[in-house]
C-alpha positions, -999 to 999 in steps of 0.1 A, spaced: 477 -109 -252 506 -126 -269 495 -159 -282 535 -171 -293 545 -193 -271 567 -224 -281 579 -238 -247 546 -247 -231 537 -269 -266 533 -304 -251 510 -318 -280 489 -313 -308 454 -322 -317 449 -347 -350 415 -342 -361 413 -368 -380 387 -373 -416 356 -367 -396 344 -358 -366 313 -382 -372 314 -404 -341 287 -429 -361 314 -428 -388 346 -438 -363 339 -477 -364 334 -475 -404 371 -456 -406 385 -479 -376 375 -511 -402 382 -496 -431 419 -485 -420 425 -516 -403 416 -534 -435 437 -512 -454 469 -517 -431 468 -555 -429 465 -557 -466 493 -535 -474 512 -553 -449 509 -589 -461 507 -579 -493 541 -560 -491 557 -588 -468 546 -616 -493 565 -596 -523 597 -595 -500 597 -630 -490 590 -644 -525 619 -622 -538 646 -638 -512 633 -671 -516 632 -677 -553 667 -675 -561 656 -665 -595 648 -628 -580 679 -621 -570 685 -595 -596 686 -555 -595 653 -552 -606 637 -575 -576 664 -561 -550 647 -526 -557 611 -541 -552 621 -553 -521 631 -523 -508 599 -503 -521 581 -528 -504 600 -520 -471 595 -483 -475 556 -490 -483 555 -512 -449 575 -482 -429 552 -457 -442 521 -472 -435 534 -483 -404 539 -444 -389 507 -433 -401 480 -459 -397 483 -475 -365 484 -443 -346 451 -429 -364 435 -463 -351 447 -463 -318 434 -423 -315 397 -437 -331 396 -467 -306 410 -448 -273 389 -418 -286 417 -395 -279 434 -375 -311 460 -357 -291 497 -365 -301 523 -349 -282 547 -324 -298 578 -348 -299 556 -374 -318 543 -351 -341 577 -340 -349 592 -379 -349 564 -386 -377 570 -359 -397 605 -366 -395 598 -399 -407 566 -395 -432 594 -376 -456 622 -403 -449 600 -428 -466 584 -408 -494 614 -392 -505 629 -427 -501 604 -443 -525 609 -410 -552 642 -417 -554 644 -456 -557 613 -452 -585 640 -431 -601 665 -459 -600 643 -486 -607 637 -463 -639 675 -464 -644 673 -503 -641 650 -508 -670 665 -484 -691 702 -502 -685 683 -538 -691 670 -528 -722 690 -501 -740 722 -522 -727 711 -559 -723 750 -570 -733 763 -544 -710 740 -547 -679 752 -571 -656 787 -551 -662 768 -517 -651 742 -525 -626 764 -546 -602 754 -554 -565 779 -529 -551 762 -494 -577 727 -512 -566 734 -512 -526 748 -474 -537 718 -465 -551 699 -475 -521 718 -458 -497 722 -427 -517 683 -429 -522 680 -430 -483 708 -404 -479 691 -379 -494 657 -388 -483 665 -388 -444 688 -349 -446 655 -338 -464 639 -350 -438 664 -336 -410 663 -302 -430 629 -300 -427 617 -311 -389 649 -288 -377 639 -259 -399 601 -267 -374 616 -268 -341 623 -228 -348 585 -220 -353 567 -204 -324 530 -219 -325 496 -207 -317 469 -214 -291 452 -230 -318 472 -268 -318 444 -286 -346 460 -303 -372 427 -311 -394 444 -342 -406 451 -381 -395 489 -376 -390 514 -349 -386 518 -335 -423 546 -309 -424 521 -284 -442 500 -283 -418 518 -277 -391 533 -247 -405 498 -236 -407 497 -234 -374 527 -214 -367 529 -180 -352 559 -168 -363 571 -162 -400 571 -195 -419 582 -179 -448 615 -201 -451 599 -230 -440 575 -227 -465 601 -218 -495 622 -247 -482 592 -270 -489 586 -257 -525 627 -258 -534 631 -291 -517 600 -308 -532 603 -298 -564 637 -313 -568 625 -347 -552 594 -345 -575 610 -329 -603 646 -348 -604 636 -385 -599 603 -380 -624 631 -363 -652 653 -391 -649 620 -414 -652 609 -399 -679 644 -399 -695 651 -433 -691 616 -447 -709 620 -418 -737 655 -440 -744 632 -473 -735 605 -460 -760 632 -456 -787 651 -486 -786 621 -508 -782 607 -489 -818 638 -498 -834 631 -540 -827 618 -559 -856 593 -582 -840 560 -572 -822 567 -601 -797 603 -587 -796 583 -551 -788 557 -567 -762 584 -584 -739 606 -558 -734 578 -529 -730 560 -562 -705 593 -556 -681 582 -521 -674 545 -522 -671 543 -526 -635 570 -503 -626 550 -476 -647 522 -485 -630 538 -478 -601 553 -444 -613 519 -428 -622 504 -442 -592 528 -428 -570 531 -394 -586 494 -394 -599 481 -396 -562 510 -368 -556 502 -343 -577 463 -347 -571 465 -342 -535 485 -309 -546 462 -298 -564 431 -308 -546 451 -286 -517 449 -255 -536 414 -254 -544 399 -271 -518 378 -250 -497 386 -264 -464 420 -282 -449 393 -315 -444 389 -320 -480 427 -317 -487 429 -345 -454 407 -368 -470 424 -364 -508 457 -364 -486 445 -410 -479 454 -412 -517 491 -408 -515 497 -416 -479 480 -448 -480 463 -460 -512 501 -464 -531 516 -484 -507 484 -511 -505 480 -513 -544 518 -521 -549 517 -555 -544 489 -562 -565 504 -550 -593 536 -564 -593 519 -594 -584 494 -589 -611 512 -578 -637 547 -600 -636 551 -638 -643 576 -642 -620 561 -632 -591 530 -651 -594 555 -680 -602 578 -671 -567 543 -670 -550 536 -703 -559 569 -716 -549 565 -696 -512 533 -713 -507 543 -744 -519 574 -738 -492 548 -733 -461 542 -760 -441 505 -767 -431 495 -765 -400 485 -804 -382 
Protein backbone atom coordinates (compact mmCIF):
# COMPACT_ATOMS: atom_id res chain seq x y z
CA UNK A 1 0.00 0.00 0.00
CA UNK A 2 1.44 3.26 -1.09
CA UNK A 3 1.14 5.73 1.67
CA UNK A 4 2.59 9.03 -0.73
CA UNK A 5 -0.06 10.84 -1.49
CA UNK A 6 0.18 14.76 -1.64
CA UNK A 7 -3.21 15.75 -3.34
CA UNK A 8 -5.67 14.41 -0.79
CA UNK A 9 -3.51 16.60 2.12
CA UNK A 10 -6.27 18.93 3.38
CA UNK A 11 -4.71 19.58 6.97
CA UNK A 12 -2.52 18.69 9.57
CA UNK A 13 -2.78 17.82 13.13
CA UNK A 14 -0.87 20.44 15.86
CA UNK A 15 -0.43 18.45 18.87
CA UNK A 16 0.30 20.96 20.80
CA UNK A 17 2.70 20.83 24.49
CA UNK A 18 0.46 18.27 26.14
CA UNK A 19 -2.20 16.24 25.63
CA UNK A 20 -3.12 16.74 29.39
CA UNK A 21 -6.79 17.91 29.09
CA UNK A 22 -6.55 19.08 33.04
CA UNK A 23 -3.46 21.00 31.88
CA UNK A 24 -5.37 22.89 28.59
CA UNK A 25 -6.98 25.74 30.87
CA UNK A 26 -3.43 26.27 32.74
CA UNK A 27 -1.70 26.63 28.97
CA UNK A 28 -4.90 28.55 27.61
CA UNK A 29 -4.09 31.33 30.74
CA UNK A 30 -0.67 31.09 30.61
CA UNK A 31 -0.50 31.79 26.69
CA UNK A 32 -3.08 34.31 26.87
CA UNK A 33 -1.06 36.08 29.55
CA UNK A 34 1.93 35.79 27.57
CA UNK A 35 0.42 37.28 24.24
CA UNK A 36 -1.29 40.41 25.83
CA UNK A 37 1.96 41.18 27.53
CA UNK A 38 4.10 40.93 24.66
CA UNK A 39 1.54 42.93 22.91
CA UNK A 40 1.21 45.97 25.07
CA UNK A 41 4.46 45.81 26.03
CA UNK A 42 5.64 45.94 22.35
CA UNK A 43 2.95 48.56 21.30
CA UNK A 44 3.84 50.90 24.30
CA UNK A 45 7.75 50.83 23.06
CA UNK A 46 6.45 51.90 19.44
CA UNK A 47 4.13 54.57 20.55
CA UNK A 48 6.63 56.10 23.05
CA UNK A 49 9.28 56.16 20.19
CA UNK A 50 6.90 58.26 17.70
CA UNK A 51 5.74 60.36 20.25
CA UNK A 52 8.84 61.71 21.99
CA UNK A 53 10.38 63.56 19.28
CA UNK A 54 13.58 62.90 21.05
CA UNK A 55 13.45 59.06 19.59
CA UNK A 56 13.48 59.89 16.38
CA UNK A 57 16.96 58.65 15.83
CA UNK A 58 18.41 55.36 14.03
CA UNK A 59 18.80 53.62 17.06
CA UNK A 60 14.83 54.00 18.21
CA UNK A 61 13.59 53.67 14.41
CA UNK A 62 15.20 50.10 14.59
CA UNK A 63 13.40 49.32 18.06
CA UNK A 64 10.41 50.19 16.56
CA UNK A 65 10.62 47.92 13.97
CA UNK A 66 11.81 44.87 16.28
CA UNK A 67 8.91 45.65 18.21
CA UNK A 68 6.74 45.20 14.99
CA UNK A 69 8.34 41.94 14.08
CA UNK A 70 7.98 40.77 17.90
CA UNK A 71 4.07 41.79 17.60
CA UNK A 72 3.85 39.82 13.97
CA UNK A 73 5.41 36.89 15.29
CA UNK A 74 3.61 36.42 18.24
CA UNK A 75 0.70 37.21 16.46
CA UNK A 76 0.93 33.88 13.88
CA UNK A 77 1.66 31.64 16.49
CA UNK A 78 -0.21 32.29 19.67
CA UNK A 79 -3.69 33.10 18.87
CA UNK A 80 -4.11 30.09 16.75
CA UNK A 81 -2.69 27.56 19.62
CA UNK A 82 -5.50 29.35 21.84
CA UNK A 83 -8.25 29.12 19.64
CA UNK A 84 -7.25 25.15 18.88
CA UNK A 85 -7.12 24.71 23.12
CA UNK A 86 -10.56 26.62 23.51
CA UNK A 87 -12.50 25.02 20.32
CA UNK A 88 -10.65 21.76 21.34
CA UNK A 89 -9.80 21.11 17.77
CA UNK A 90 -5.76 21.08 16.79
CA UNK A 91 -6.37 20.46 13.16
CA UNK A 92 -4.90 23.21 10.80
CA UNK A 93 -5.47 22.81 7.22
CA UNK A 94 -2.57 22.41 4.80
CA UNK A 95 -2.69 26.01 3.25
CA UNK A 96 -2.46 27.44 6.94
CA UNK A 97 0.19 25.36 7.87
CA UNK A 98 2.09 26.34 4.93
CA UNK A 99 0.90 30.42 5.28
CA UNK A 100 2.52 30.15 8.95
CA UNK A 101 5.56 28.70 8.04
CA UNK A 102 5.86 31.01 5.35
CA UNK A 103 5.52 33.70 7.77
CA UNK A 104 7.20 32.22 11.15
CA UNK A 105 10.71 32.64 9.00
CA UNK A 106 9.69 36.20 7.57
CA UNK A 107 9.78 37.49 10.99
CA UNK A 108 12.66 35.57 12.59
CA UNK A 109 14.96 36.16 9.84
CA UNK A 110 13.55 39.70 9.95
CA UNK A 111 14.59 40.22 13.51
CA UNK A 112 18.40 38.38 12.80
CA UNK A 113 18.97 40.72 10.41
CA UNK A 114 17.84 44.08 11.98
CA UNK A 115 19.82 42.78 15.42
CA UNK A 116 22.62 42.85 12.90
CA UNK A 117 21.99 46.45 11.92
CA UNK A 118 21.15 47.64 15.12
CA UNK A 119 24.78 46.21 15.93
CA UNK A 120 26.02 48.28 13.02
CA UNK A 121 24.19 51.42 14.68
CA UNK A 122 26.16 51.25 17.86
CA UNK A 123 29.26 50.48 16.42
CA UNK A 124 28.82 53.82 13.85
CA UNK A 125 27.57 55.88 17.17
CA UNK A 126 30.48 55.08 18.99
CA UNK A 127 33.54 54.29 16.88
CA UNK A 128 32.28 57.39 14.65
CA UNK A 129 30.31 59.85 16.94
CA UNK A 130 31.66 62.98 14.53
CA UNK A 131 30.82 60.94 11.50
CA UNK A 132 27.41 59.33 12.37
CA UNK A 133 24.66 61.38 11.49
CA UNK A 134 26.75 61.67 8.00
CA UNK A 135 26.65 57.66 7.71
CA UNK A 136 23.50 56.44 9.25
CA UNK A 137 21.08 58.75 7.48
CA UNK A 138 17.22 58.05 7.23
CA UNK A 139 17.42 56.97 3.59
CA UNK A 140 20.77 53.84 4.51
CA UNK A 141 18.29 53.20 7.77
CA UNK A 142 14.91 52.70 5.67
CA UNK A 143 17.59 50.51 3.35
CA UNK A 144 18.58 48.56 5.95
CA UNK A 145 15.01 47.73 6.82
CA UNK A 146 13.92 46.76 3.70
CA UNK A 147 17.05 44.82 2.83
CA UNK A 148 16.59 43.14 6.30
CA UNK A 149 12.90 42.15 5.15
CA UNK A 150 14.15 41.34 1.59
CA UNK A 151 16.11 38.79 2.52
CA UNK A 152 14.02 37.44 5.28
CA UNK A 153 10.66 37.07 3.12
CA UNK A 154 12.86 35.06 -0.25
CA UNK A 155 14.16 32.85 2.66
CA UNK A 156 10.99 32.44 3.52
CA UNK A 157 9.62 31.88 -0.18
CA UNK A 158 12.65 29.50 -0.80
CA UNK A 159 11.70 27.55 1.83
CA UNK A 160 7.65 26.99 1.90
CA UNK A 161 8.15 26.45 -2.16
CA UNK A 162 10.98 23.95 -1.72
CA UNK A 163 7.63 22.12 0.80
CA UNK A 164 4.99 22.24 -1.62
CA UNK A 165 7.27 19.49 -3.60
CA UNK A 166 7.18 17.01 -0.57
CA UNK A 167 4.77 14.11 -0.88
CA UNK A 168 3.48 13.41 2.85
CA UNK A 169 2.51 10.55 4.89
CA UNK A 170 -0.68 9.05 6.44
CA UNK A 171 0.79 10.15 9.52
CA UNK A 172 -0.26 14.35 9.50
CA UNK A 173 0.97 14.94 13.58
CA UNK A 174 3.01 17.81 13.96
CA UNK A 175 3.95 17.28 17.87
CA UNK A 176 4.24 21.02 18.14
CA UNK A 177 1.88 24.32 18.77
CA UNK A 178 2.46 25.77 15.18
CA UNK A 179 3.67 24.66 11.88
CA UNK A 180 7.67 24.58 12.38
CA UNK A 181 9.29 23.97 8.97
CA UNK A 182 11.38 20.96 10.67
CA UNK A 183 8.74 19.27 11.51
CA UNK A 184 6.97 19.05 8.75
CA UNK A 185 9.69 17.66 6.76
CA UNK A 186 9.53 15.00 9.26
CA UNK A 187 6.57 14.03 8.10
CA UNK A 188 7.44 13.78 4.46
CA UNK A 189 7.33 10.75 2.38
CA UNK A 190 9.51 11.58 -0.16
CA UNK A 191 13.34 12.53 -0.08
CA UNK A 192 13.72 15.62 2.03
CA UNK A 193 17.24 15.58 1.54
CA UNK A 194 17.39 19.11 -0.18
CA UNK A 195 14.93 20.43 1.94
CA UNK A 196 16.80 19.56 4.76
CA UNK A 197 20.40 20.89 3.32
CA UNK A 198 18.60 23.99 2.30
CA UNK A 199 17.67 24.50 6.05
CA UNK A 200 21.26 23.92 7.30
CA UNK A 201 22.89 26.35 4.27
CA UNK A 202 20.23 28.86 4.69
CA UNK A 203 20.22 29.08 8.49
CA UNK A 204 23.60 29.05 9.11
CA UNK A 205 24.11 32.21 7.05
CA UNK A 206 21.08 33.99 8.79
CA UNK A 207 22.59 32.81 12.23
CA UNK A 208 26.02 32.87 11.22
CA UNK A 209 26.20 36.31 9.09
CA UNK A 210 24.11 38.77 11.20
CA UNK A 211 25.86 37.24 14.72
CA UNK A 212 29.64 37.91 12.77
CA UNK A 213 28.78 41.32 12.02
CA UNK A 214 27.45 41.60 15.78
CA UNK A 215 30.25 40.36 17.09
CA UNK A 216 32.43 42.50 14.81
CA UNK A 217 30.89 45.61 15.53
CA UNK A 218 31.27 45.36 19.60
CA UNK A 219 34.94 43.81 19.18
CA UNK A 220 35.51 47.64 17.43
CA UNK A 221 32.93 48.94 20.36
CA UNK A 222 35.05 47.05 22.99
CA UNK A 223 38.24 48.71 21.63
CA UNK A 224 37.39 52.16 21.21
CA UNK A 225 35.53 52.33 24.49
CA UNK A 226 39.23 50.79 26.19
CA UNK A 227 40.97 53.56 24.59
CA UNK A 228 38.64 56.46 26.71
CA UNK A 229 40.26 58.01 29.62
CA UNK A 230 37.34 58.31 32.06
CA UNK A 231 35.41 55.37 33.75
CA UNK A 232 32.23 57.56 33.45
CA UNK A 233 33.40 58.16 29.79
CA UNK A 234 33.63 53.97 29.61
CA UNK A 235 30.15 53.39 31.46
CA UNK A 236 28.02 55.68 29.06
CA UNK A 237 29.06 54.55 25.97
CA UNK A 238 29.13 50.61 26.99
CA UNK A 239 25.31 51.93 28.88
CA UNK A 240 24.09 52.56 24.97
CA UNK A 241 24.58 48.94 24.17
CA UNK A 242 23.37 47.04 27.23
CA UNK A 243 19.97 46.46 26.23
CA UNK A 244 20.66 45.70 22.65
CA UNK A 245 23.10 42.98 23.94
CA UNK A 246 20.60 41.87 26.06
CA UNK A 247 18.62 41.40 23.32
CA UNK A 248 21.30 39.74 21.08
CA UNK A 249 22.00 36.80 23.63
CA UNK A 250 18.42 36.53 24.35
CA UNK A 251 17.53 36.09 20.91
CA UNK A 252 20.34 33.82 19.87
CA UNK A 253 20.75 32.25 23.40
CA UNK A 254 17.06 30.87 23.14
CA UNK A 255 18.14 29.94 19.38
CA UNK A 256 20.87 27.94 19.81
CA UNK A 257 19.30 26.05 22.97
CA UNK A 258 16.29 24.99 21.21
CA UNK A 259 18.98 23.55 18.67
CA UNK A 260 20.51 21.83 20.75
CA UNK A 261 17.85 20.67 23.04
CA UNK A 262 16.53 19.24 19.46
CA UNK A 263 19.32 17.00 19.00
CA UNK A 264 19.33 15.22 22.13
CA UNK A 265 15.98 15.32 23.16
CA UNK A 266 14.45 12.04 23.25
CA UNK A 267 11.18 12.83 21.85
CA UNK A 268 9.84 15.77 19.26
CA UNK A 269 7.55 17.02 22.66
CA UNK A 270 10.49 18.01 24.61
CA UNK A 271 12.10 19.86 21.54
CA UNK A 272 8.13 21.52 21.31
CA UNK A 273 8.22 22.69 24.70
CA UNK A 274 12.12 24.09 24.55
CA UNK A 275 10.84 25.28 21.01
CA UNK A 276 8.24 28.30 23.61
CA UNK A 277 11.80 29.77 24.34
CA UNK A 278 12.52 31.28 21.06
CA UNK A 279 9.12 31.49 19.54
CA UNK A 280 7.68 33.26 22.38
CA UNK A 281 9.67 34.04 25.44
CA UNK A 282 12.03 36.85 23.17
CA UNK A 283 9.50 38.73 21.85
CA UNK A 284 7.64 39.23 25.53
CA UNK A 285 10.89 40.07 27.47
CA UNK A 286 11.90 42.81 24.77
CA UNK A 287 10.17 45.44 26.07
CA UNK A 288 11.12 45.09 29.48
CA UNK A 289 14.43 45.47 28.82
CA UNK A 290 14.65 48.29 26.76
CA UNK A 291 12.27 49.68 29.11
CA UNK A 292 14.38 48.62 31.97
CA UNK A 293 17.49 49.22 30.95
CA UNK A 294 17.39 52.78 28.92
CA UNK A 295 16.64 56.26 30.46
CA UNK A 296 14.93 57.41 27.63
CA UNK A 297 12.40 55.16 27.39
CA UNK A 298 11.31 55.19 30.90
CA UNK A 299 11.44 59.07 30.33
CA UNK A 300 9.14 58.76 26.74
CA UNK A 301 6.83 56.46 28.99
CA UNK A 302 6.24 58.99 31.20
CA UNK A 303 5.60 61.58 28.70
CA UNK A 304 2.93 58.91 26.77
CA UNK A 305 1.12 58.52 29.89
CA UNK A 306 1.29 61.84 30.88
CA UNK A 307 -0.22 62.31 27.05
CA UNK A 308 -3.37 59.89 27.78
CA UNK A 309 -6.40 61.41 28.68
CA UNK A 310 -8.31 59.84 31.62
CA UNK A 311 -11.28 58.42 31.24
CA UNK A 312 -14.65 60.78 33.00
Amino acid sequence: MDLRNHTDVSEFLLLGLTQDTELQPLLFGLFLSVYLVTILGNLLIFLAINCDTHLHTPMYFFLCNLSLADISLSTITIPNMLVNIQAQNQHISYTGCLTQICFVLVFIGFESCLLSAMAYDRYVAICHPLRYTVIMTPRLCVLLILLCLLLSTGNALLHSLMVLRLSFCTNREIPHFFCELAQVIKLACSDTFINNFLIFVVFSLFGGLPLSGITFSYAQIVFSVLRVPSAGGRYKAFSTCGSHLSVVLLFYGTGLGVYISSAVADSSRKAAVASVMYAVVPQMMNPFIYSLRNRDMKGAFRKLIRRTPLPY
